[in-house]
C-alpha positions, 0 to 999 in steps of 0.5 A: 477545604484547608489549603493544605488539602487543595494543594494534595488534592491538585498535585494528585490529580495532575500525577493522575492526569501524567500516568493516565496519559502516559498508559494510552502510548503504544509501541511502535508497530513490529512485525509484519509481512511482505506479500508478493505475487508470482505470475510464473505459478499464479500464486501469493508468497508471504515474506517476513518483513524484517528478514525476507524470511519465507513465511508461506505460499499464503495462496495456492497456485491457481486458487480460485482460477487466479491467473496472472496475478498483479496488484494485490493489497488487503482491504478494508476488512482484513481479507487479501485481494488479488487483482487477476489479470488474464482471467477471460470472462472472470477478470477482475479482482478475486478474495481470499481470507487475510489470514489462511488465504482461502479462496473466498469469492470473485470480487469484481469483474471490470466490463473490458473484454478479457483483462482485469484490472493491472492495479487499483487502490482505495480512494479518499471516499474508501471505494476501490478504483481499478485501471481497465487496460482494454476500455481505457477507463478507470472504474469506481466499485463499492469496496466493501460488496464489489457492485459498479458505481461507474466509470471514474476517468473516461477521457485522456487514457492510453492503456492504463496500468498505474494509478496512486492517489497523490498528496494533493488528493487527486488521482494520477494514472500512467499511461502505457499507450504513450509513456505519459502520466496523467493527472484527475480531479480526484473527487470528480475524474474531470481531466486536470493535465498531462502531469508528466508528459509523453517521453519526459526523462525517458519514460516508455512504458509506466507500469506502476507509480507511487508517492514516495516519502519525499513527496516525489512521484516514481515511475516503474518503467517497464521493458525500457532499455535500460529499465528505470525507475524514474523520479518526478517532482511531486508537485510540478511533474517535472523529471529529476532523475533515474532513481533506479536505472539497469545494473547492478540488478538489472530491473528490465520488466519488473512491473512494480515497486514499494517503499518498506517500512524500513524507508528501502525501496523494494521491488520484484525481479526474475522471481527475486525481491531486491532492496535499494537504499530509499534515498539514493536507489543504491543496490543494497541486496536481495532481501527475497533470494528466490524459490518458493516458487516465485517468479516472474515479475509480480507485483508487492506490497508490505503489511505492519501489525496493528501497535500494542500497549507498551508494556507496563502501561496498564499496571500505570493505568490502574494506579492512575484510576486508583489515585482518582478513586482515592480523591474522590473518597477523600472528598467525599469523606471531607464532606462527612 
């Protein structure tokens, strides 16, 4: 091969090599959709994600005996799974499809004796971890069949509610009993420490928690006067302050909140969705003015569409392969 040709065939392949790459970016995801569940009229409402815009009632009152809806969240599957809280015999968490919200089936029943599970999540491991208020336990379920895989956390729980999987990845669970929020070895469950101890910056009644973008954990307190949302170093527990405390928006009684892909912090009030800035807890607006039938003080999550290509790209694609195709003829033919 001249040098000529070496210096063509090494320039093409590393334009070839640009373009390819450039055709496996995506767009940022757009879209989306804001769930919200309503204990006033056990039903789910979908919100567009952008605008709070009503989209649809995605479960119907009632569906499936649903009955005080709490935490909700789509799975693994794409199906949307709604934790039923006062369901007597059948408590525990109910599936309905992702997409038209049809009553599928009774997922999971928690052993305690007549509420269901108030939050749970998916673990590192992938399987589902519900907080059992009555029983003072925190289950493991297979995530995918629903089955029992036993008790997770047994010890050092007051009526749990809350439960979010820290950064560190072990597992923190509000206690309701004795305004705590204790702290477990996420692979095993063995008690770690009282991460944020009884009373700490005033907490009474933790109803919900999540690691915030910042790394800190926040605390729905619930039925405190003034409610607050307070915040907590996320690495050594300690208080930092209300992050959201009383007016302007009174947020006496609202179970939970969410950061929303915009960075705000959203949560759900008197059948109301109100916005705060995500960094100060400065009241922005009602993003969910109410109607619809929503009401109460539910329980909210926020979904963003899988990203697409951007466009053009595959055009790119197709001149990048082309170009190899073309080296490779090139090569071939030199050999001739």
């Amino acid at each position: 091969m001249t040098r000529t040709t070496s210096r063509r065939a090494s320039l093409l392949a590393c334009a070839t090599f640009i373009v390819v790459s450039t055709c496996f970016s995506v767009a940022p995801a757009v879209g989306g959709a804001l769930y919200v569940g309503s204990p006033a009229n056990n039903s789910v409402n979908k919100y567009d994600s952008t605008t709070g815009a009503f989209i649809a009632t995605i479960v119907a009152p009632n569906s499936g005996g649903l009955n005080f809806p709490t935490d909700l969240k789509i799975g693994p599957d794409g199906n949307l799974y709604v934790s039923s809280w006062l369901s007597g015999p059948d408590q525990g968490i109910k599936k309905y499809d992702g997409t038209t919200g049809a009553y599928i089936g009774h997922f999971l029943t928690l052993p305690g004796d007549g509420f269901g599970a108030f939050e749970f999540e998916y673990g590192p491991d992938g399987n589902l971890y519900a907080t059992d208020f009555s029983t003072n336990e925190v289950w493991r379920f297979d995530a995918t069949t629903g089955a029992p895989i036993g008790a997770f956390v047994t010890t050092n729980l007051s009526n749990p509610e809350g439960l979010a999987w820290g950064p560190d990845g072990n597992l923190y669970v509000g206690n309701r009993g004795d305004g705590s929020v204790a702290k477990f070895n996420g692979t095993t469950g063995a008690f770690i420490s009282s991460f944020v101890t009884s009373g700490s910056g005033g907490l009474v009644e933790p109803s919900s928690l999540l690691f915030g973008p910042d790394g800190n954990l926040y605390v729905i307190d619930q039925n405190n006067n003034p409610n607050a949302i307070h915040r907590y170093n996320g690495v050594t527990g300690a208080f930092l302050d209300n992050f959201i405390s009383g007016s302007p928006d009174n947020v006496v009684n609202s179970a939970d909140g969410v950061f929303g892909p915009d960075g705000n912090f959203y949560l759900m009030h008197n059948g109301q969705v109100h916005r705060y800035n995500g960094t100060t807890g400065v009241y922005i607006d009602d993003f969910v003015t109410g109607g619809d039938g929503l009401g109460g003080h539910g329980y909210l999550f926020f979904t963003q569409e899988a990203s697409v290509p951007e466009p053009g790209t595959l055009g790119l694609a197709a001149l990048g392969l082309g170009g190899l195709g073309l080296l490779a003829w090139k090569k071939r033919r030199a050999r001739c």
